[in-house]
KOLVEXTOR-935518 format. One record per residue (C-alpha): residue in three letters; residue number from 1; z, x, y. Coordinates in nm, 4 decimals. Each point is the difference from the previous one (the first is absolute). Layout:
<sites>
- type,seq,Z,X,Y
- ALA,NUM,Z,X,Y
...
</sites>
This chain:
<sites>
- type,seq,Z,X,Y
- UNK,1,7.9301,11.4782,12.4202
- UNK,2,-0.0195,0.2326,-0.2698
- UNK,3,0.0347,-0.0674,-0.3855
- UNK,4,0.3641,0.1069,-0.0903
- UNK,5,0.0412,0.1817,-0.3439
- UNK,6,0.2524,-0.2089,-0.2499
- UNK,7,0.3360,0.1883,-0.1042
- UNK,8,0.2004,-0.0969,-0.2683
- UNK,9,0.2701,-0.2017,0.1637
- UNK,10,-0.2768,-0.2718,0.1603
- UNK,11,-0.1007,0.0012,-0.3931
- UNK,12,0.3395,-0.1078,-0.1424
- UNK,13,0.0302,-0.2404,0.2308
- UNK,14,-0.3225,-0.1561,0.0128
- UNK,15,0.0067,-0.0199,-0.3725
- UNK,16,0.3698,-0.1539,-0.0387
- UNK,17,-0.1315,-0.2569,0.2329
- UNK,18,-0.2631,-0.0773,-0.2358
- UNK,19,0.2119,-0.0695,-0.2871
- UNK,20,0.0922,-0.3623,-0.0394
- UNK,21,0.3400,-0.1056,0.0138
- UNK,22,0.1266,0.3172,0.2331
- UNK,23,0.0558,-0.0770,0.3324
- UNK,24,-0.2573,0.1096,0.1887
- UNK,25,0.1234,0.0576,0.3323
- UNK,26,0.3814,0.1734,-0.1235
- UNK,27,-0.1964,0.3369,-0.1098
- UNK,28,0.0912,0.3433,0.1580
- UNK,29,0.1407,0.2888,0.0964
- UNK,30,0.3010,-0.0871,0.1218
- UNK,31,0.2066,-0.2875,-0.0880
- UNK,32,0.0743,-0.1957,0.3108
- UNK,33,0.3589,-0.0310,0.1442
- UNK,34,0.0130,-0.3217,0.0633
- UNK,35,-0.0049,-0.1919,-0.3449
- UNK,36,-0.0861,-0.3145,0.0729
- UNK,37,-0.3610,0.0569,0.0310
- UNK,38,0.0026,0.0718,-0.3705
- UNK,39,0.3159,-0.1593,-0.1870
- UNK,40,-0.2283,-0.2657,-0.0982
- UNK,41,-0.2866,0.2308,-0.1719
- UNK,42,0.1487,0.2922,-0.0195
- UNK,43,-0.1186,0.3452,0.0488
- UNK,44,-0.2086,0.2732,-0.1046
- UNK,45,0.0268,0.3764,0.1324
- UNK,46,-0.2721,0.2328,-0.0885
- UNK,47,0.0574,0.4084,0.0390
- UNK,48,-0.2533,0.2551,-0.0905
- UNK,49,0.2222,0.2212,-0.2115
- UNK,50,-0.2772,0.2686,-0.1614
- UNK,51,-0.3492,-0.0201,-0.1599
- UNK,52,-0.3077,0.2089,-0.0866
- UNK,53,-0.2786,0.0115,0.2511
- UNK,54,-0.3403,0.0867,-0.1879
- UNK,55,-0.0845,0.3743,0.0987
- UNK,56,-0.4463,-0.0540,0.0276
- UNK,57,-0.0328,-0.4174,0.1212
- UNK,58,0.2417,-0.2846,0.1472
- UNK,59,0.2013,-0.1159,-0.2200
- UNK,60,0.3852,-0.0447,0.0311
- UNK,61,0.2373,-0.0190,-0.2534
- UNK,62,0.3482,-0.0762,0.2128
- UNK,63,0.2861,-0.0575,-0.1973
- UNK,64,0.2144,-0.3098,0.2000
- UNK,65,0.3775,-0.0958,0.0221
- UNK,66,-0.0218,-0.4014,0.0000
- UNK,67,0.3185,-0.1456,0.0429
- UNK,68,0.0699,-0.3615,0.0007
- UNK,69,0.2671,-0.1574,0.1961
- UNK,70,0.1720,-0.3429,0.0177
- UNK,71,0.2677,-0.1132,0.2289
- UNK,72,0.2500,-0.2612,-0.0636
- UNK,73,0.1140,0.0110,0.3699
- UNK,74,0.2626,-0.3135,-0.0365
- UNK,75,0.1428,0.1132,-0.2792
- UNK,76,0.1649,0.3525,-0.1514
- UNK,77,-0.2170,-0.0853,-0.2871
- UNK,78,-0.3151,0.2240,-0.0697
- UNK,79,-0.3070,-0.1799,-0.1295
- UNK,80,-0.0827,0.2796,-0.2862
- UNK,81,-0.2435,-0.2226,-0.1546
- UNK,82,-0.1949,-0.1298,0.3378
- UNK,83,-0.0723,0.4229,0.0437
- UNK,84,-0.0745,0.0333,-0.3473
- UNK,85,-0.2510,-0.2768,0.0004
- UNK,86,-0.1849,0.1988,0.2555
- UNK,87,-0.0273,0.2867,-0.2080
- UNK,88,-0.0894,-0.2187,-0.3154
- UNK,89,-0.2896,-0.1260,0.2518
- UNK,90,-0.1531,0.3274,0.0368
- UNK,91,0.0631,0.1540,-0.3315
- UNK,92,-0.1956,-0.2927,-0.1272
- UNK,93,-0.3412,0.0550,0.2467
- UNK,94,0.0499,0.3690,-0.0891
- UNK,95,-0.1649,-0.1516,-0.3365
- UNK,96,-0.2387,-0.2151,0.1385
- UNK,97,-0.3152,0.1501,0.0986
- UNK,98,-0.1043,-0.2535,0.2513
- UNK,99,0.2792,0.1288,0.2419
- UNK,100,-0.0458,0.3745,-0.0064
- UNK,101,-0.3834,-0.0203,-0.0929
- UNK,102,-0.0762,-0.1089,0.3532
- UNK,103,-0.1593,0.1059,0.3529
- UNK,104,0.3038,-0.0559,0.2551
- UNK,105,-0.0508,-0.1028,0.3435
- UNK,106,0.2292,0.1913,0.2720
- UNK,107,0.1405,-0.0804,0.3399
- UNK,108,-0.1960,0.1012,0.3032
- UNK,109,-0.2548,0.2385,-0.0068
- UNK,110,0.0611,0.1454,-0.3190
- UNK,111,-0.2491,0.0411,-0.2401
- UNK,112,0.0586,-0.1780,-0.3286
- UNK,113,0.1803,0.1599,-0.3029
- UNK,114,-0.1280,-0.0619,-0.4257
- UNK,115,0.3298,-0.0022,-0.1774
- UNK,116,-0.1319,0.1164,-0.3613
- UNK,117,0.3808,-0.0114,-0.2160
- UNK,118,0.3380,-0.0526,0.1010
- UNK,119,0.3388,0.0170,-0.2974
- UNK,120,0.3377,0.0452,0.0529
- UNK,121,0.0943,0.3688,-0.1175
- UNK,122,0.3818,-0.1521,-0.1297
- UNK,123,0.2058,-0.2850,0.0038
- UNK,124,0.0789,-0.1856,0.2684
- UNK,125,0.4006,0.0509,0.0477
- UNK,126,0.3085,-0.1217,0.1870
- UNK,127,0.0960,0.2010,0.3125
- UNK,128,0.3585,-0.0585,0.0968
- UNK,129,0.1701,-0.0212,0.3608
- UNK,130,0.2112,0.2867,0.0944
- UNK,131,0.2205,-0.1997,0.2038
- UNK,132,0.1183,-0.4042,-0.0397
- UNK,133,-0.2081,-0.0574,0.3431
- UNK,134,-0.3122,0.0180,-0.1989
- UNK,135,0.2135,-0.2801,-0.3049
- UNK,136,-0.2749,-0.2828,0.1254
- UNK,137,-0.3221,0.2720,-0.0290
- UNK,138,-0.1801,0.0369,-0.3727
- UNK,139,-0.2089,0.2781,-0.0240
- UNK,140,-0.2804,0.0990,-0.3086
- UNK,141,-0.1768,0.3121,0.0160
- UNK,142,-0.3099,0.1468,-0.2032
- UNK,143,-0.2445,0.2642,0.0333
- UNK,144,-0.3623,-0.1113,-0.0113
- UNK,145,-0.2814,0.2026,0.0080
- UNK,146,-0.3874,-0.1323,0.1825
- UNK,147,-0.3106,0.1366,-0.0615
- UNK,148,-0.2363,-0.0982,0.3058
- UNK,149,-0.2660,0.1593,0.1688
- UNK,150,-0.2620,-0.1098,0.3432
</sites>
């Protein structure tokens, strides 16, 4: 089987999964339906959203949408500061340079990824439900920005 090339969203991922204190296995694209595989950790949902690919070698620049969710599901209650601890998490190894100055392993067949700088690009910030079915869901949002290469 062939080496795969790395894209950004393996990146995010493998790199949140690095970070102590996140959990690990509650990273994505999409936050699952069913809550109860993550009320207990919560969740974190990663979008590519823009970025600046270098024009003469490989190096990406994506800009990324993290939100972090936590679910209160027996209660109306949202758990602001269990999704804001998330985002604390990260903001903090965005200034440590032993988790973005590393070499990170991907799934499969893909070929590994050097993450060189990651920093969050604003402040993290409450999203608010639309409607009262989503009273239990709490829900921070940032933009970060990666610098990685192969």
């Amino acid at each position: 089987m062939p080496t795969l090339r790395p894209n950004t969203d393996l990146v995010v991922q493998a790199w949140l999964a690095s970070i102590p204190g996140l959990p690990g296995q509650q990273i994505g694209p999409q936050l699952p339906e069913d809550n109860s595989t993550w009320s207990a950790s919560g969740f974190i949902q990663t979008t590519t959203v823009g970025g600046t690919p270098n024009a003469y070698y490989r190096l990406a620049k994506p800009v990324l949408q993290l939100d972090f969710w936590a679910v209160n599901p027996t209660s109306a209650k949202a758990p602001w500061g269990k999704a804001n601890s998330l985002a604390e998490i990260v903001r903090a190894a965005t200034y440590d340079p032993t988790s973005f100055e590393q070499v990170l392993a991907l799934p499969g067949s893909y070929a590994p990824a050097r993450l060189m700088s990651a920093y969050f690009l604003d402040e993290p910030r409450r999203v608010y439900g639309a409607t009262q079915d989503l009273a239990a869901y709490a829900r921070y949002t940032v933009n970060c920005q990666l610098v990685w290469t192969v």
